[in-house]
C-alpha positions as CSV (number, residue, x, y, z in Angstrom):
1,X,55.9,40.5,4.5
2,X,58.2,38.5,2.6
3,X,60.0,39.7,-0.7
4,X,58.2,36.9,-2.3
5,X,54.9,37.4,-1.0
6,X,55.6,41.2,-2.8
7,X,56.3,39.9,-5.8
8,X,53.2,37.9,-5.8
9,X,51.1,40.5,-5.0
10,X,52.3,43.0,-7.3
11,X,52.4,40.6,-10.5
12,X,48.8,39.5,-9.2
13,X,47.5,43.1,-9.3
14,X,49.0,43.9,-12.8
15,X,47.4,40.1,-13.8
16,X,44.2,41.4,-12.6
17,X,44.5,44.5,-14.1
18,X,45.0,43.4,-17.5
19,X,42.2,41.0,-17.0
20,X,40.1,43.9,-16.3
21,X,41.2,45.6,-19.1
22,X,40.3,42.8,-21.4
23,X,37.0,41.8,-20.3
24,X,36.3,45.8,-20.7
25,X,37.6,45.1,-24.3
26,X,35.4,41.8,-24.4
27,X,32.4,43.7,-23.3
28,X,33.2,47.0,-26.4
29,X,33.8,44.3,-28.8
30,X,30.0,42.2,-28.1
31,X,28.1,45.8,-27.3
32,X,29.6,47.1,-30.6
33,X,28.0,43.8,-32.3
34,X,24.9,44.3,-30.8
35,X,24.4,47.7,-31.7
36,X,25.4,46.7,-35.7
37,X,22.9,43.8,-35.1
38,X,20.4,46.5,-34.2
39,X,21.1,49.5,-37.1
40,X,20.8,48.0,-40.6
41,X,22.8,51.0,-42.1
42,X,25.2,49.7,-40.1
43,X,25.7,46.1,-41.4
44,X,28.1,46.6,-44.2
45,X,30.9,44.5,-45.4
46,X,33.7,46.8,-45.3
47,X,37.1,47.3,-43.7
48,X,36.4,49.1,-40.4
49,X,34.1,45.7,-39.3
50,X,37.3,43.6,-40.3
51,X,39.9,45.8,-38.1
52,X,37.5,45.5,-35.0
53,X,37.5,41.8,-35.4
54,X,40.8,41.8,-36.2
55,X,41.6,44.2,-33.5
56,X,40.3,42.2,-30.3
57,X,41.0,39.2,-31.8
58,X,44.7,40.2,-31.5
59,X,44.4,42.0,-28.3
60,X,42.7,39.2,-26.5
61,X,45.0,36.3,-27.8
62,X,47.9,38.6,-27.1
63,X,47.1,39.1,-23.4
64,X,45.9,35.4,-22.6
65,X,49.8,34.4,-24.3
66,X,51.0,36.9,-22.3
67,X,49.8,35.6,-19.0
68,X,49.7,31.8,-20.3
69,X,53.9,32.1,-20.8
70,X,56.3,31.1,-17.9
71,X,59.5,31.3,-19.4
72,X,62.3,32.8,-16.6
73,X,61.8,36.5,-18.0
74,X,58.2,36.3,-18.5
75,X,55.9,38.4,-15.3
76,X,53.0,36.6,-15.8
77,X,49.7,35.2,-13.9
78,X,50.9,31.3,-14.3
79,X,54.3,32.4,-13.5
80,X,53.2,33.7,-10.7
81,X,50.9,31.4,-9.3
82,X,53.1,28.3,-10.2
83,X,55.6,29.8,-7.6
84,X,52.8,30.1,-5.8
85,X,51.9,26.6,-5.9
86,X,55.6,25.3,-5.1
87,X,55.8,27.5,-1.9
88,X,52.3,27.0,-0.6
89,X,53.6,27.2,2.8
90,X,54.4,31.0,2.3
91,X,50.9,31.7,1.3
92,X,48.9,34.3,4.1
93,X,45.8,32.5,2.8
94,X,46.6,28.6,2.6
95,X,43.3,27.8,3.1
96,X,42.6,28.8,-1.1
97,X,45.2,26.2,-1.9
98,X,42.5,23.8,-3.7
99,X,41.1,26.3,-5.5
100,X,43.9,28.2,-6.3
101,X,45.3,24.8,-8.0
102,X,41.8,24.3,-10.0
103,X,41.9,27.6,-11.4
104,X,45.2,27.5,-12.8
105,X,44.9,24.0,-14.4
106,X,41.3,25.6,-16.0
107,X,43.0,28.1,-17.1
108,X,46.5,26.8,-18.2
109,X,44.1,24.4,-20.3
110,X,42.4,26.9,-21.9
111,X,45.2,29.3,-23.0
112,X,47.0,26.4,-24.2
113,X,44.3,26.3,-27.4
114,X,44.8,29.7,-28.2
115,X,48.4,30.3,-27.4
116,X,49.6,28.3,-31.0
117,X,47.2,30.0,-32.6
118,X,48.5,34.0,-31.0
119,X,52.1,32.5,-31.7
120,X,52.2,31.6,-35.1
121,X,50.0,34.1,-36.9
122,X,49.8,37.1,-34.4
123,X,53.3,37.3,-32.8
124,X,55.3,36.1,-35.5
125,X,54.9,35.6,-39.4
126,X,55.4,31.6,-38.7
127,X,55.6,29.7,-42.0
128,X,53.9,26.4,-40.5
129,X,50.1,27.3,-40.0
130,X,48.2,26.9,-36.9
131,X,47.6,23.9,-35.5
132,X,44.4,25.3,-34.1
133,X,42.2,28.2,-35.0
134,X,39.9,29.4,-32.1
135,X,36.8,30.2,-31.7
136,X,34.7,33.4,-30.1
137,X,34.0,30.8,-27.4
138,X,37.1,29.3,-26.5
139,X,38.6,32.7,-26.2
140,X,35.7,33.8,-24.1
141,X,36.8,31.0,-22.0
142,X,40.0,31.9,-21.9
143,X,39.1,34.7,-20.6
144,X,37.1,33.5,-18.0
145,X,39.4,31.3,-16.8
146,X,41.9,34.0,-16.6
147,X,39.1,35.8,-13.8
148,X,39.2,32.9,-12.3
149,X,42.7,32.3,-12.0
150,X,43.2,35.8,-10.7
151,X,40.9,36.0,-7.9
152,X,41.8,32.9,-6.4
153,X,45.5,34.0,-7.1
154,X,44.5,37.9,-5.3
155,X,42.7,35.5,-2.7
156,X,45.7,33.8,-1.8
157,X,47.8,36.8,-1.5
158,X,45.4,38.2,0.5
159,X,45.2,41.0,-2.1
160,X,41.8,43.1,-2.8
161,X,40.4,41.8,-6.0
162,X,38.1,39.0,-4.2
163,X,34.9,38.7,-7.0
164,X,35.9,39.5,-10.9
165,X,38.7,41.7,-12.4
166,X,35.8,43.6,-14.2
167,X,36.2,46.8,-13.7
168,X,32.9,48.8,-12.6
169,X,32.7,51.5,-15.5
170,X,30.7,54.4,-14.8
171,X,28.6,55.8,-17.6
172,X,28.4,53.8,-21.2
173,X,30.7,53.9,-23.8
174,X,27.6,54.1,-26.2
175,X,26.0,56.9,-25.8
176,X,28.4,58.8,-28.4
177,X,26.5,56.6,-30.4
178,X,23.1,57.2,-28.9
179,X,23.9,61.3,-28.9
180,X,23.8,60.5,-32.7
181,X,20.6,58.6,-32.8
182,X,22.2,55.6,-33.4
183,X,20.5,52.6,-31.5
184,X,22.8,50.9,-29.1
């Protein structure tokens, strides 16, 4: 194995892992609306509803900018995969090529909406506002397309992650809630 094919493999496995970790965050975030949606003591306009917005808002826009960046110092999935792309004749699996390719522009296209936004209010305290303010969609996109990019990315490395970067979590997070009667 070549030193580069290393480096793709290792920077694909923390890409995935990260992924994993924000769809798991994805998932917390929507079960935690549902289960607000389903307890009307619940539905209250106060500040711990804003923080949990505001919370995986950040979090998510932070890690799609994260892995959208390809400056020289930047360890990231489109760093990665662009190298990728320019040494396709190292690849052990050539044969994703295509795909690989599709999935980066899909993705590449959908961070690019949301990384203004994660740069100029969440990163830094820009004094020009955003261009652009995403939606719940677009991010959920985002993320999406981030999967995407990583599997055929772990594909072409011949690395294990060969469906979705979702982790498979064992037991729910809810059922503190549910101990306490709550309905989730």
């Amino acid at each position: 194995m070549t030193s580069k094919i290393a480096k793709w493999e290792k920077w694909v496995e923390l890409a995935c892992s990260d992924c994993g970790n924000l769809m798991l965050c994805r998932d917390m975030f929507l079960d935690l609306h549902n289960m607000i949606a389903k307890n009307e003591q619940m539905q209250q306009n106060d500040y711990f509803h804003v923080y949990m917005r505001d919370t995986y808002v950040a979090h998510a826009l932070m890690m799609l900018r994260k892995h959208k960046k390809t400056s020289p110092d930047s360890i990231s999935l489109t760093s990665a995969v662009s190298d990728m792309l320019k040494n396709i004749d190292q690849l052990p699996e050539k044969s994703v090529a295509g795909g690989l390719q599709q999935a980066f522009t899909l993705f590449t296209d959908k961070a690019e909406k949301i990384e203004g936004f994660a740069d100029r209010v969440i990163a830094h305290g820009d004094r020009r506002a955003p261009k652009y303010i995403p939606t719940y969609s677009e991010i959920d996109e985002a993320i999406d397309s981030m999967d995407q990019l990583a599997i055929q990315a772990s594909l072409a490395v011949g690395a294990r992650y060969s469906d979705t970067c979702r982790p498979t979590v064992q037991g729910g997070w809810l059922n503190v809630f549910r101990d306490m009667g709550i309905e989730a």
